[in-house]
C-alpha angles and dihedrals in degrees: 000000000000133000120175113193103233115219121279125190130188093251083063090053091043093052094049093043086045098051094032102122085220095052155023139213139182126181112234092210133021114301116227121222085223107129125271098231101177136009125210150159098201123083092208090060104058132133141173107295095021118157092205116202116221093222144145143062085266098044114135123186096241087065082071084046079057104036087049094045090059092054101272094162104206137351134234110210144137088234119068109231111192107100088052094051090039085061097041083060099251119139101241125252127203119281128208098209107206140173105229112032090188088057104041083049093058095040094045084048095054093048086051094053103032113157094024098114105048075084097056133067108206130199119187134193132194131177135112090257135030101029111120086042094056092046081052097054093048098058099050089043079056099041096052081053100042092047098048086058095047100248135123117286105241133257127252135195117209148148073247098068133282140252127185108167093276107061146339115249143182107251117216089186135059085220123009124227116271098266094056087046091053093048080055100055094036083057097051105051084051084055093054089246114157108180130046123188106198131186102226115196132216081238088058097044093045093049107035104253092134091033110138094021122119121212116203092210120012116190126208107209107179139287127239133179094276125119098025097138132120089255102055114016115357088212137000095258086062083052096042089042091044095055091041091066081071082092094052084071105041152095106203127009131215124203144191095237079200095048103126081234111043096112081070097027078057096043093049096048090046091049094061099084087204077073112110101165136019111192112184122192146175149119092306134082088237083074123089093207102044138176121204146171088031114204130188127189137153093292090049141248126356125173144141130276120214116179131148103277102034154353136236141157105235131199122218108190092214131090124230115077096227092074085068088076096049078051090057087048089053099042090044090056091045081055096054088045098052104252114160118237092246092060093041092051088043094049097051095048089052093048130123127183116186124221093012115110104329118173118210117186104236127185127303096013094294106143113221102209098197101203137175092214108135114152135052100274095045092044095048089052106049097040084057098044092051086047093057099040090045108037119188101009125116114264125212130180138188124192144128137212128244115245125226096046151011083054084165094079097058079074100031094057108049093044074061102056112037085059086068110014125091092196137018141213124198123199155121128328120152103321104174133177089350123089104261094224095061091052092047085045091051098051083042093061093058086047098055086037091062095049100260123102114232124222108224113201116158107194096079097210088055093049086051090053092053103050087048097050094038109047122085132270108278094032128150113212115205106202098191133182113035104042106167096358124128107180129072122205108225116169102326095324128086114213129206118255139164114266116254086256097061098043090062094045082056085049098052100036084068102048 
């Protein structure tokens, strides 16, 4: 498996920018038909022959100095330049003036990499919660099918990590922007791979970061309250509109028959004409794809699979029955793509998610559940998952909230858990640019609020200590937010820290 870049000029990239019905573009000097050899937003990553984007919240003009002074040979912005690098002494290069950067990024990179994926089959899946699991199951259902016929296992893109053939990376983003998504797939096809599972955001959908990229199968999860700020989606029908484009770019959908929302998700998907299938499923007979008798035990879920062509009782080596219904979405997915059921029970009974509901045995018989859950949804679900798996025994949790955005959850969480916790533990996720302490102060409030007094320990490891020492014998300590992460975002930076995981092996290990 080939692909061979074709050459693109800046004239190419003029006259699409120019005749898109979503933007325009004019060249304030002549354009050269010269080859456009590389394409960037950042000014650290120029080369002879670069078209650099003047892009991003933190974007300065000196990045394009920069950017020009390396050999970037033109820029694409919605600001002409040429007076201000006239003035810092650079000789000006043509500018394609547009309307929608986000958009002219995504258009000009799928001109640049034209033909690229022919080579690449791409499943999406968008929803508030299940996301990264059902990425997860799809990729071991495909790579017990890829390997068994001797060909490469398939990529993924995740806010797991991400592998594209060529290496396995932490991911910063739940869906990258559309460049690093094109070096991923680029890398994949050189690799031979042939299949790629993705996470897509609402973010990513909203603001054209997948535009122009088509998705062979695209899955609808669910939608909860999360992500509603003036910084990410102004309302929940903007969050709710912006996932359901997912079905303007792709061939077959896949949809939760029990999503509170799956009249529209349906509607949505039936109304794209480039739509050839829609498979629902779900835990009711209304579904086509359609889990029953579900059964947990120490190893984890078991339960059987009815859908149109066969029937099997499948095993899923993880605990919390609400991942039966990511395996549905999965399966569902493994169905549209041709997978046979013995690959896609061999798959699920091989599969591994960190950092979602992993259980570690703690003292005393107490039971530590390490979780990414972070927002309502997620939270409601697993607390009442964990009160119905483990009846009757004490329940503890430790989490934290990000700053700079999704402020709602800093209310949403703790009325949560103080509905099934005994005790809390308040401390650090992700805070930002924002003073930790206003945001732990700030989820304290709605627990006292409620009539239970909160513990605030910043330094996470030190809060998971405490819950764990602390906390009766038989309990069961939810460590919620970060899940496999090792990286906090502080300020702008993201420092490196243990995973929750590991930070309760080096608990434990202490003890």
């Amino acid at each position: 498996m080939t692909w061979t870049p074709q050459t693109t000029t800046l004239i190419d990239c003029a006259e699409l920018l120019a005749t898109s019905a979503r933007g325009s573009a004019r060249g304030t000097f002549p354009l050269s038909p010269s080859p456009v050899t590389h394409l960037a937003y950042d000014s650290r990553d120029i080369k002879p022959g670069t078209l650099f984007f003047c892009k991003g919240a933190h974007f300065e003009p000196e990045y394009l100095v920069q950017a020009v002074t390396a050999g970037a040979v033109a820029y694409v912005s919605e600001q002409d330049y040429t007076e201000f690098l006239t003035q810092a002494g650079i000789q000006p290069v043509p500018v394609l003036l547009v309307q929608s950067i986000r958009t002219a990024i995504a258009d000009i990179a799928a001109l640049y990499y034209r033909g690229l994926l022919d080579n690449l089959t791409i499943v999406g899946f968008t929803g508030t919660k299940g996301k990264s699991t059902t990425t997860y199951l799809l990729k071991a259902i495909l790579d017990s099918w890829l390997t068994r016929q001797g060909k490469p296992r398939s990529a993924w893109l995740s806010s797991v990590e991400n592998y594209d053939g060529l290496a396995c990376t932490r991911s910063l983003l739940t869906t990258q922007d559309v460049l690093e998504l094109y070096t991923h797939f680029a890398n994949a096809v050189a690799c031979g791979i042939e299949y790629l599972t993705m996470e897509v955001s609402s973010q990513a959908l909203k603001y054209h970061r997948t535009r122009g990229i088509g998705f062979e199968v695209a899955g609808f999860l669910n939608i909860g309250q999360d992500h509603i700020s003036d910084i990410e989606h102004p309302s929940h029908e903007d969050y709710l509109a912006s996932k359901l484009l997912i079905f303007k770019q792709c061939g077959k959908a896949v949809i939760n028959k029990e999503s509170d929302v799956f009249e529209r998700a349906y509607a949505a998907a039936e109304e794209c004409a480039q739509v050839a299938s829609i498979t629902t499923y779900g835990q009711c007979k209304e579904a086509e794809v359609v889990a029953s008798d579900v059964q947990s035990s120490p190893q984890g879920l078991s339960f059987t699979l009815q859908c149109p062509l066969w029937k099997r009782r499948l095993a899923l080596p993880m605990a919390g029955l609400f991942n039966v219904d990511n395996a549905l979405a999965a399966i569902s997915a493994a169905i549209a793509l041709g997978v046979p059921p013995e690959h896609i029970e061999q798959g699920l009974a091989h599969s591994e998610v960190s950092g979602r509901m992993q259980l570690v045995a703690g003292p005393d018989d107490k039971l530590i559940i390490i979780d990414y859950a972070h927002n309502k949804l997620s939270f409601e679900t697993i607390f009442a998952t964990t009160e119905r798996e483990y009846p009757g025994r004490p329940i503890a949790c430790v989490f934290g909230a990000t700053g700079s955005k999704g402020v709602e959850r800093r209310v949403d969480l703790p009325t949560v858990a103080v509905q099934y916790s005994d005790h809390i533990y308040v401390t650090e996720d992700d805070p930002l640019e924002e003073p930790l302490e206003h945001i732990n102060e700030h989820i304290a409030q709605v627990v006292r609020a409620a009539g239970k007094s909160p513990v605030i320990i910043e330094d996470r490891t030190e809060a998971i200590r405490r819950a764990i020492q602390d906390s009766p014998a038989g309990s069961v300590i939810l460590v919620l937010g970060k899940g496999h992460e090792t990286l906090m975002k502080r300020g702008l930076e993201a420092i490196t820290v243990p995973s929750d995981k590991e930070r309760v092996e080096e608990i434990l290990s202490t003890e």
